[in-house]
Structures are given as structure tokens and as C-alpha cells.
RODREN-653772 format. One record per atom (N, C-alpha, C): residue number from 1; atom name; residue in three letters; chain; x, y, z. Coordinates in steps of 0.05 Angstrom, whole numbers, always signed. Layout:
BEGIN
+-----+----+-----+---+--------+--------+--------+
:   k :  a :   r : c :      X :      Y :      Z :
+-----+----+-----+---+--------+--------+--------+
: NUM : CA : ala : A :      X :      Y :      Z :
...
+-----+----+-----+---+--------+--------+--------+
//
This chain:
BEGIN
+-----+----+-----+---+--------+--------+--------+
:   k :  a :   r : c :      X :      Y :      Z :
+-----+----+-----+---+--------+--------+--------+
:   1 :  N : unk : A :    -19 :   -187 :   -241 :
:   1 : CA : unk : A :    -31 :   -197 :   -266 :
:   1 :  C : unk : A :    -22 :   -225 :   -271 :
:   2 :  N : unk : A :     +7 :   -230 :   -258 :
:   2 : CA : unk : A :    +15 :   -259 :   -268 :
:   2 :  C : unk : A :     -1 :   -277 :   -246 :
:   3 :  N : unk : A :    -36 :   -272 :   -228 :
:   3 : CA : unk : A :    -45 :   -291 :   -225 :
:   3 :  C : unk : A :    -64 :   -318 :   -238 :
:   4 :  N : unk : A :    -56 :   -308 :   -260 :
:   4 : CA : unk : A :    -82 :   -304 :   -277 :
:   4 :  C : unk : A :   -116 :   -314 :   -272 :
:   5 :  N : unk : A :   -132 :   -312 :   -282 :
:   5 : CA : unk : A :   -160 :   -320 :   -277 :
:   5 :  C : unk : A :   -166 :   -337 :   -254 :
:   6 :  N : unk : A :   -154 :   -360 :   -247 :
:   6 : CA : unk : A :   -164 :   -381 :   -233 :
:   6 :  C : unk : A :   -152 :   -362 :   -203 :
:   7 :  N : unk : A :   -133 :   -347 :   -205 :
:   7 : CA : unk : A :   -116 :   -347 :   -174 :
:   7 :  C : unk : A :   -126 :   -310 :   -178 :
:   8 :  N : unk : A :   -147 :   -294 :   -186 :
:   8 : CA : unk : A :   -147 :   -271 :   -190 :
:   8 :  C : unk : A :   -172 :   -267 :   -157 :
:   9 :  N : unk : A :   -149 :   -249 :   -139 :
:   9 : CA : unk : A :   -170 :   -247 :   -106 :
:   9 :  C : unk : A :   -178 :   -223 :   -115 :
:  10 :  N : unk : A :   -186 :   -212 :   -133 :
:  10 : CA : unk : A :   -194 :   -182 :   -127 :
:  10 :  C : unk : A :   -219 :   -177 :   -147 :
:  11 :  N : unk : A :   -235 :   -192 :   -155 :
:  11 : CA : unk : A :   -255 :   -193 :   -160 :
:  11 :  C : unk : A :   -277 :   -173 :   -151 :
:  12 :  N : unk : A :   -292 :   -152 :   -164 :
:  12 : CA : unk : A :   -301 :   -146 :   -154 :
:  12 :  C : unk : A :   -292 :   -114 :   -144 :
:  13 :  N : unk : A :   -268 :   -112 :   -137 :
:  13 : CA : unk : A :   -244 :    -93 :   -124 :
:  13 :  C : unk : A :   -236 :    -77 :   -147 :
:  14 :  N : unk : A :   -231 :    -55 :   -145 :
:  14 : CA : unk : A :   -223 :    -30 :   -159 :
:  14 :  C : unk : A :   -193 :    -35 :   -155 :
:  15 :  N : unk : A :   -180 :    -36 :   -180 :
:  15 : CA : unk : A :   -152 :    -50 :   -180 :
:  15 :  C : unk : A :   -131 :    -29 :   -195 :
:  16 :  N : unk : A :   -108 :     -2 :   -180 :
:  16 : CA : unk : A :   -111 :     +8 :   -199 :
:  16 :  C : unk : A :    -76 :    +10 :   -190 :
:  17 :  N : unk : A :    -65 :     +9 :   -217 :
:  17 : CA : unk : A :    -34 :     +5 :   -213 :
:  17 :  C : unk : A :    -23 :    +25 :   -225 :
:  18 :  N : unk : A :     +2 :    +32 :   -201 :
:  18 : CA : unk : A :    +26 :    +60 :   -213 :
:  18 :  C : unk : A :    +47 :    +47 :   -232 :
:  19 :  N : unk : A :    +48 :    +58 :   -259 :
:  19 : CA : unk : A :    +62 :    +50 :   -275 :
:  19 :  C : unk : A :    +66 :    +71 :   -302 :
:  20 :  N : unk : A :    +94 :    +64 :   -297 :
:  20 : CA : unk : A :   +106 :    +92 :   -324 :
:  20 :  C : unk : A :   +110 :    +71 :   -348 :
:  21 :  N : unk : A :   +112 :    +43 :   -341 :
:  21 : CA : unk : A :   +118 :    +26 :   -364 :
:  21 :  C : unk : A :    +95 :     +4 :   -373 :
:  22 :  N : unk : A :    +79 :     +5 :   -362 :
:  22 : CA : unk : A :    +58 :    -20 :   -363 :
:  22 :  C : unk : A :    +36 :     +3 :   -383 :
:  23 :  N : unk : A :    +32 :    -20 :   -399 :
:  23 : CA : unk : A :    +18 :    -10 :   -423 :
:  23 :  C : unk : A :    -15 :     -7 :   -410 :
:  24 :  N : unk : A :    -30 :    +17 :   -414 :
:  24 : CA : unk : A :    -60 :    +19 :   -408 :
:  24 :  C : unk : A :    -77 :     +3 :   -408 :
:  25 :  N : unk : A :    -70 :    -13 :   -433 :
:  25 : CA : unk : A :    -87 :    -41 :   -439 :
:  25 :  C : unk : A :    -78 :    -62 :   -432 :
:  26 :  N : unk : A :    -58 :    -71 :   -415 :
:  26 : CA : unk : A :    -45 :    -91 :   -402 :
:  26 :  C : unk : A :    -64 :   -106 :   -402 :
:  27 :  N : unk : A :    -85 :   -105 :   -376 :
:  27 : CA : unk : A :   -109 :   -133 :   -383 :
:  27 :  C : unk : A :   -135 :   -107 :   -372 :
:  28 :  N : unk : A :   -148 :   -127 :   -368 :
:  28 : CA : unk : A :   -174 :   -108 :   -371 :
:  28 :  C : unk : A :   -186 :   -110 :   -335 :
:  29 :  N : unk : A :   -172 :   -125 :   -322 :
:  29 : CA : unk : A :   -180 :   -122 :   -291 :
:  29 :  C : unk : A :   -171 :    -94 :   -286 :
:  30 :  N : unk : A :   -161 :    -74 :   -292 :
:  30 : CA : unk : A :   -142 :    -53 :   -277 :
:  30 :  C : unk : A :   -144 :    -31 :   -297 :
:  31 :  N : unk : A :   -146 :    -14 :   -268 :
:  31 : CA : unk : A :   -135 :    +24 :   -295 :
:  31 :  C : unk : A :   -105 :    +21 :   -289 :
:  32 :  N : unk : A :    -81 :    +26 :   -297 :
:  32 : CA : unk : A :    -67 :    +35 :   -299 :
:  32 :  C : unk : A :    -46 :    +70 :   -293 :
:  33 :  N : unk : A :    -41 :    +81 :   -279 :
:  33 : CA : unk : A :    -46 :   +103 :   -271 :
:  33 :  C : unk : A :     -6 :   +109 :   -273 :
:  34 :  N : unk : A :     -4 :   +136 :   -294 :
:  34 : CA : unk : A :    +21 :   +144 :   -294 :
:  34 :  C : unk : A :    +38 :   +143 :   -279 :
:  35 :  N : unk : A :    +17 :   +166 :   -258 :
:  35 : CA : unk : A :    +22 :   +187 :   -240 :
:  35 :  C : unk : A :    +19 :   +189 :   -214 :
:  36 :  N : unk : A :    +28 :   +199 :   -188 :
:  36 : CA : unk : A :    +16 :   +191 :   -169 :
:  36 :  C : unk : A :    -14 :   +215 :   -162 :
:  37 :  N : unk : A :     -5 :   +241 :   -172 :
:  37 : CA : unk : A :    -33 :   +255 :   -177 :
:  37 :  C : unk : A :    -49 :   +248 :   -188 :
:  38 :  N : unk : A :    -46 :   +236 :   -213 :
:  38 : CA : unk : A :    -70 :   +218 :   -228 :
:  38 :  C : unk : A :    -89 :   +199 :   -206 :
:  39 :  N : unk : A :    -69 :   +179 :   -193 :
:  39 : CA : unk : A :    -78 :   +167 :   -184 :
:  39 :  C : unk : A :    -97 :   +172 :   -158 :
:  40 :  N : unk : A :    -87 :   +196 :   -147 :
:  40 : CA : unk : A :    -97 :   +196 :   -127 :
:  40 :  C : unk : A :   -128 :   +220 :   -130 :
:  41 :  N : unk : A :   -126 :   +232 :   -156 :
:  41 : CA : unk : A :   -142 :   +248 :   -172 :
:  41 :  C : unk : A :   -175 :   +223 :   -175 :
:  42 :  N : unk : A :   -161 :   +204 :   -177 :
:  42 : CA : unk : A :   -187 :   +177 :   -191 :
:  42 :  C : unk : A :   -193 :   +175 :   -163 :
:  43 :  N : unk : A :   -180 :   +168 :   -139 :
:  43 : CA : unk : A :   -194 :   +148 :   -121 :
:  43 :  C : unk : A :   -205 :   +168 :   -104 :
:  44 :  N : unk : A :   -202 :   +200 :   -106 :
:  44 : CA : unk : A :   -217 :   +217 :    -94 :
:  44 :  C : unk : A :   -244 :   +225 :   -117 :
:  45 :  N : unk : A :   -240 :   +222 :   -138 :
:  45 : CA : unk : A :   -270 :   +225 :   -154 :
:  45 :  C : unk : A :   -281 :   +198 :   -145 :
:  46 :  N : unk : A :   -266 :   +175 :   -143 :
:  46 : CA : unk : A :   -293 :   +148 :   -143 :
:  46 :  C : unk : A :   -294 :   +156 :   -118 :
:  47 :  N : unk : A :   -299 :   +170 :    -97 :
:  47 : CA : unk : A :   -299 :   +169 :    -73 :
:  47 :  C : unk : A :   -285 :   +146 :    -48 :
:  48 :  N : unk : A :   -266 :   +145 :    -56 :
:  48 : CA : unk : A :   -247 :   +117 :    -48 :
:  48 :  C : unk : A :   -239 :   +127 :    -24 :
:  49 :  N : unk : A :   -243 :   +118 :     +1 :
:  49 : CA : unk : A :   -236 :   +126 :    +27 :
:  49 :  C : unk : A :   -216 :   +107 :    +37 :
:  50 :  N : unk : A :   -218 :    +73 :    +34 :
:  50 : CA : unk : A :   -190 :    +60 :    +42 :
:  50 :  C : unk : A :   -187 :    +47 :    +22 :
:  51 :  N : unk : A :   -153 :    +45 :    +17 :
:  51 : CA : unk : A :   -139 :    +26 :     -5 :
:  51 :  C : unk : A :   -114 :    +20 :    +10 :
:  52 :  N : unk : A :   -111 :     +1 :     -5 :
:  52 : CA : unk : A :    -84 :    -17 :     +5 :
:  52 :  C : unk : A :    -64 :    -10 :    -13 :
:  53 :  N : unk : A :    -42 :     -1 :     -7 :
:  53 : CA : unk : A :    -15 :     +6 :    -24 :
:  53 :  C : unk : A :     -7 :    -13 :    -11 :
:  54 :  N : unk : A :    +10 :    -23 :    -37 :
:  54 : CA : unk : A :    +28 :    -48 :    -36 :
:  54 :  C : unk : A :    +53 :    -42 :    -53 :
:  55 :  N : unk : A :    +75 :    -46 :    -39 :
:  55 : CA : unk : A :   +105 :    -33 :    -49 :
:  55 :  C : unk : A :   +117 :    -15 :    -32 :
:  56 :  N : unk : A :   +139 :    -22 :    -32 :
:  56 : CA : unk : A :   +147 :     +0 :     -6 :
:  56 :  C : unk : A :   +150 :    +31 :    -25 :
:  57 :  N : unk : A :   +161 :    +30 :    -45 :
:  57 : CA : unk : A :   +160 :    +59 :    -66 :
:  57 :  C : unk : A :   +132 :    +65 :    -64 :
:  58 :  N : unk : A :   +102 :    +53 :    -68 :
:  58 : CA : unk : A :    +92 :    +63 :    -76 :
:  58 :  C : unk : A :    +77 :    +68 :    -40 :
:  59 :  N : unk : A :    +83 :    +59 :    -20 :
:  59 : CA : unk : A :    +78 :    +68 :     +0 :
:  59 :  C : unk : A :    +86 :    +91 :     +7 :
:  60 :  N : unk : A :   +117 :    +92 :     +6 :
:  60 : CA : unk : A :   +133 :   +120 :     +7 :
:  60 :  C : unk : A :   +110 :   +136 :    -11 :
:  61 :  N : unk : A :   +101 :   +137 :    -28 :
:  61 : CA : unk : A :    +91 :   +163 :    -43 :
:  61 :  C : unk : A :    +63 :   +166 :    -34 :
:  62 :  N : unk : A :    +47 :   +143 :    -24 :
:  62 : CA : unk : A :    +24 :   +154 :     -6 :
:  62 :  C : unk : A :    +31 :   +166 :    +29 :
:  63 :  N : unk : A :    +58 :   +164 :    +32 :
:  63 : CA : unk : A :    +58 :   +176 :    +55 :
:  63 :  C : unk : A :    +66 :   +201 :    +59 :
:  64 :  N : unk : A :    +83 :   +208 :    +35 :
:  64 : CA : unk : A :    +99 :   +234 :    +21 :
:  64 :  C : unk : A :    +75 :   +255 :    +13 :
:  65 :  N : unk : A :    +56 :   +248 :     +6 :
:  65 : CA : unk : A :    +32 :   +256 :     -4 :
:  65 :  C : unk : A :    +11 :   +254 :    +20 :
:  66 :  N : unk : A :    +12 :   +248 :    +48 :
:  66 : CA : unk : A :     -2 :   +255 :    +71 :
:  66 :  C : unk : A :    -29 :   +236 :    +64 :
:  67 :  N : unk : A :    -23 :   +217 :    +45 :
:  67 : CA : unk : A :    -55 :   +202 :    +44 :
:  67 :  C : unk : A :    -56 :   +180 :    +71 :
:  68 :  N : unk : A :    -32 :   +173 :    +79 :
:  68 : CA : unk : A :    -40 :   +147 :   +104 :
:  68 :  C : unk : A :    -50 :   +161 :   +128 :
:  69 :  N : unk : A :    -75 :   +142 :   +135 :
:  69 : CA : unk : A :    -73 :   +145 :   +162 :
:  69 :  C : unk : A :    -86 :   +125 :   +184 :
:  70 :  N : unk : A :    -69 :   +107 :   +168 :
:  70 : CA : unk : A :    -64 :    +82 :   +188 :
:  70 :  C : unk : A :    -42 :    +63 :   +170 :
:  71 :  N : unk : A :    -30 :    +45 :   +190 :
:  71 : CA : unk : A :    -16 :    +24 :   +191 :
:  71 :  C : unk : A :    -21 :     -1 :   +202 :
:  72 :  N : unk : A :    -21 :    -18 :   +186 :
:  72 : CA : unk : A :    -15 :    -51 :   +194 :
:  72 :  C : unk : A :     +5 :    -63 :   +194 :
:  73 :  N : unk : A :    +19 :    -67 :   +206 :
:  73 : CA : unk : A :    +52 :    -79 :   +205 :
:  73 :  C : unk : A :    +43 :   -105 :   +214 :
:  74 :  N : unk : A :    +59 :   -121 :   +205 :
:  74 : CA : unk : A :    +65 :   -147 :   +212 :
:  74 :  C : unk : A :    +90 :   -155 :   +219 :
:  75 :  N : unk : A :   +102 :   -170 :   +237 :
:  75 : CA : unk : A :   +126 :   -169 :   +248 :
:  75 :  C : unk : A :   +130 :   -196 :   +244 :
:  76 :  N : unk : A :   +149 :   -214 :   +231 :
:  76 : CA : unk : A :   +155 :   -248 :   +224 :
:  76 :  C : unk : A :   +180 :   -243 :   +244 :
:  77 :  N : unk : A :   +172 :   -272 :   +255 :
:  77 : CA : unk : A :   +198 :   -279 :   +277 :
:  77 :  C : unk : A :   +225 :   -287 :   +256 :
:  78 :  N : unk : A :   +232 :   -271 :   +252 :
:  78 : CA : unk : A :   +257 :   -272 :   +237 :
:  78 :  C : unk : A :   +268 :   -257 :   +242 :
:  79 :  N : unk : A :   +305 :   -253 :   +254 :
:  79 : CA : unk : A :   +325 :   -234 :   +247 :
:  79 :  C : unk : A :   +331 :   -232 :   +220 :
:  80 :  N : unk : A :   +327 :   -211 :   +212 :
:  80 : CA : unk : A :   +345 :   -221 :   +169 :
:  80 :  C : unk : A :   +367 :   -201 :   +185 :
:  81 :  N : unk : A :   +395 :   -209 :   +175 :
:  81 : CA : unk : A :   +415 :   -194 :   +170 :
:  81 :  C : unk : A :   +421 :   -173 :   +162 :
:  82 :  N : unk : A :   +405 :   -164 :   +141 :
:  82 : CA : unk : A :   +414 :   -133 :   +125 :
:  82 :  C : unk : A :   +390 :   -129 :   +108 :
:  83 :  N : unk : A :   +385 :   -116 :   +100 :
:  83 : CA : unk : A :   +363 :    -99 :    +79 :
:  83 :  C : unk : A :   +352 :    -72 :    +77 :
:  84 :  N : unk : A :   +332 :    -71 :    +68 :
:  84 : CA : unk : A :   +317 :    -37 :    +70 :
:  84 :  C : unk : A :   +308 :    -30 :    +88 :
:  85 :  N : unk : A :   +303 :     +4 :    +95 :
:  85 : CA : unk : A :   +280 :     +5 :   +115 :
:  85 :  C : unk : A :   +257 :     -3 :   +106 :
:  86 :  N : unk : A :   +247 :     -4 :   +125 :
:  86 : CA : unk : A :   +214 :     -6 :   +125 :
:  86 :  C : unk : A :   +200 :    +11 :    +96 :
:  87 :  N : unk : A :   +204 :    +34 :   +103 :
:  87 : CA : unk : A :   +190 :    +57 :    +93 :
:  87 :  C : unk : A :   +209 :    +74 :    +79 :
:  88 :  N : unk : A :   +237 :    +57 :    +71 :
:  88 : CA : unk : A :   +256 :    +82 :    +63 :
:  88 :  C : unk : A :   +262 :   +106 :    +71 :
:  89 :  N : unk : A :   +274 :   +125 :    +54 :
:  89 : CA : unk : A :   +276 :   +151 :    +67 :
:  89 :  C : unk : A :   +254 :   +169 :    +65 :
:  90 :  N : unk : A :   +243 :   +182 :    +89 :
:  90 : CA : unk : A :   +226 :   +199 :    +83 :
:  90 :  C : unk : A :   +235 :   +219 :    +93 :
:  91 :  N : unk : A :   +210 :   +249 :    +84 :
:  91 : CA : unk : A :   +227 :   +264 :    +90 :
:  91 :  C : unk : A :   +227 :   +287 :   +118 :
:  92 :  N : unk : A :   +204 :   +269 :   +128 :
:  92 : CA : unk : A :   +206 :   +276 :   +166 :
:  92 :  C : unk : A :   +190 :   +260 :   +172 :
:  93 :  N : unk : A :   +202 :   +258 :   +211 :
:  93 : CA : unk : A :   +176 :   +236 :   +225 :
:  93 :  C : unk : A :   +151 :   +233 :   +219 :
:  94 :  N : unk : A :   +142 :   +213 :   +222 :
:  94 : CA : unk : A :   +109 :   +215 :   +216 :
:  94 :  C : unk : A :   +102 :   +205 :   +249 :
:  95 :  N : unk : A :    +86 :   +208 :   +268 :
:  95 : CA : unk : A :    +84 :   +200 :   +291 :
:  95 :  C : unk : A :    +65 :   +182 :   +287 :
:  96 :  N : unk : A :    +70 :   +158 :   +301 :
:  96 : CA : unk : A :    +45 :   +142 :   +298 :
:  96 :  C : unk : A :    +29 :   +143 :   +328 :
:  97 :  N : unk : A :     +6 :   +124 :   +331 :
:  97 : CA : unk : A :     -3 :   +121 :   +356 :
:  97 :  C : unk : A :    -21 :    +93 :   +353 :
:  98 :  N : unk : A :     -2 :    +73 :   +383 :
:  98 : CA : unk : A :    -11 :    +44 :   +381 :
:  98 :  C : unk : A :    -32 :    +45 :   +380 :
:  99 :  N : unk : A :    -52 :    +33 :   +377 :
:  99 : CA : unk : A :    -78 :    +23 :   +375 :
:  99 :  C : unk : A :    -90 :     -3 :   +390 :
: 100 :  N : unk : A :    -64 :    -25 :   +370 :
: 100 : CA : unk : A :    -71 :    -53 :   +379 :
: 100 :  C : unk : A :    -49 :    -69 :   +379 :
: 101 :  N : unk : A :    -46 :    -97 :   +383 :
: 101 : CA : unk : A :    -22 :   -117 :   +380 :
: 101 :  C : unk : A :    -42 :   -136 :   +378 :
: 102 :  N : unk : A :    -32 :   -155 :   +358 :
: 102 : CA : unk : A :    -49 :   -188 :   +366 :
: 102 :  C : unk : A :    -27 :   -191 :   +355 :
: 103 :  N : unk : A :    -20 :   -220 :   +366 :
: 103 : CA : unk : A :    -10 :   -251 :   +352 :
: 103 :  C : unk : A :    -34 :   -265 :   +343 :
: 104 :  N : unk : A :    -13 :   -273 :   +307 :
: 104 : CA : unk : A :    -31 :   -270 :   +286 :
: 104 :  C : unk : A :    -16 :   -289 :   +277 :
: 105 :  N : unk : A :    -17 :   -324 :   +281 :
: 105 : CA : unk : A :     -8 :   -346 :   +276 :
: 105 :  C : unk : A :    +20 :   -344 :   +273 :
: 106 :  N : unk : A :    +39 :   -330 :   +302 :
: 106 : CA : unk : A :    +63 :   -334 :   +302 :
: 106 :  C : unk : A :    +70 :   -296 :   +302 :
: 107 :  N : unk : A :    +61 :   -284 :   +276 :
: 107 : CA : unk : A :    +67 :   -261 :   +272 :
: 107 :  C : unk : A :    +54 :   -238 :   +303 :
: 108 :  N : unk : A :    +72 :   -218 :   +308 :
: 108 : CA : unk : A :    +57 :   -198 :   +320 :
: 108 :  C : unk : A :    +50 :   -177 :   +298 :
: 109 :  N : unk : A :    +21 :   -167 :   +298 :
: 109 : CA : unk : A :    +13 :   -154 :   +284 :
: 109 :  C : unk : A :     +1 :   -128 :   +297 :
: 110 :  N : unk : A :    +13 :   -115 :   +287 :
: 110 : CA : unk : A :    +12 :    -82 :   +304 :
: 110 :  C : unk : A :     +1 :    -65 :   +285 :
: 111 :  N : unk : A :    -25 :    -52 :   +295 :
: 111 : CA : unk : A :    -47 :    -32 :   +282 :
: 111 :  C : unk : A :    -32 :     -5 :   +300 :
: 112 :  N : unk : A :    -28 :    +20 :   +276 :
: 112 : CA : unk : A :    -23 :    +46 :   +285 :
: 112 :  C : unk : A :    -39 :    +54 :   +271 :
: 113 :  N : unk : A :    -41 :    +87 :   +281 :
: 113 : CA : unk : A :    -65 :   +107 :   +268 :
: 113 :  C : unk : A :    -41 :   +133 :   +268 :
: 114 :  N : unk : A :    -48 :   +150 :   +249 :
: 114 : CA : unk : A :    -28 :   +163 :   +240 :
: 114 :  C : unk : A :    -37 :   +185 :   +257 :
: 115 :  N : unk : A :     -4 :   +201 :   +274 :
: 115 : CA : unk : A :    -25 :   +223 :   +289 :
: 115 :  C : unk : A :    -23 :   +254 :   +272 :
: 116 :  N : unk : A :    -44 :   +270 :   +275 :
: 116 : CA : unk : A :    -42 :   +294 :   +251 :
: 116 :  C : unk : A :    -37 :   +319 :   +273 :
+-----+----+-----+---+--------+--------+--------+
//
């Protein structure tokens, strides 16, 4: 929301954010969604087949909830020293299966498909 108007890419885009503290009426681009059943309750009535989760929590809860089934990783030529996993703790393997690799202006960018 802090893009505001001039820098807003989702125009157009069904914009809908997990939040126990963000007030319903925040702004008027977005539903707002408690819950992750809520949420996932709306994008199966709009008939919503792909969405982008953004956040690693709110990834963890579409993967905890068996909605992914695919991955885009991006890999930056960087060692960092210390931080999070990827995907945090989950609470068993998920198997993936490669698909693709491109170099993607420096980055390797690796497409998986989730195997069921």
C-alpha cells in the first residue's frame, strides 16, 4: 500500500492481503482477509487458479495447506552469512521436480513443479 497511486503495479489484479491487524478499509485496492481459510475460501469462489504469495509466513501457510504447486526460486550470487530458511519449518518434505534453469541477468532462476 505504501506504493501509492503513481508506483501501484497491480492494477487491474485481484489484490488480497493476510492480516489480523490491517483494518478492512485500509484502502480500497484490496480485500483484506483474517484468515488463511477465508482466504483461500475467496480465491476458490472467484475461481482463482494462480496467485503469487509473497512472504515467507504466508508461503509457509500456502504450502502447509497443500495449495502450491509450483516454484520459482531465484538464486542472487551472493553468500549471506546467516539467516532464515527458505521456507522455514515445515512439517514434512515436499518433493519437488526440476523443470527448468535460466540465467536471468546474473540470477539462476529455477522453475519446480510440486510432485503429488
Amino acid at each position: 500500500m505504501g506504493f501509492g497511486e503513481e508506483n501501484w503495479h497491480y492494477d487491474g489484479r485481484h489484490v488480497g492481503v493476510l492480516s489480523t491487524t490491517l483494518p478492512e478499509d485500509a484502502d480500497p485496492r484490496i480485500t483484506v482477509y483474517r484468515d488463511m481459510d477465508s482466504l483461500v475460501a475467496a480465491l476458490d469462489n472467484r475461481g482463482i487458479k494462480h496467485v503469487y504469495p509473497d512472504g515467507g509466513r504466508l508461503i509457509q501457510s500456502f504450502i502447509r495447506a497443500g495449495r502450491v504447486n509450483a516454484f520459482i526460486i531465484s538464486v542472487a550470487p551472493v553468500l549471506i552469512g546467516a539467516g532464515h530458511r527458505l521456507f522455514g519449518e515445515l512439517t514434512e518434505d515436499v518433493p519437488l521436480h526440476l523443470d527448468s534453469v535460466a540465467d536471468v541477468g546474473g540470477f539462476a532462476q529455477l522453475r519446480y513443479s510440486v510432485e503429488k
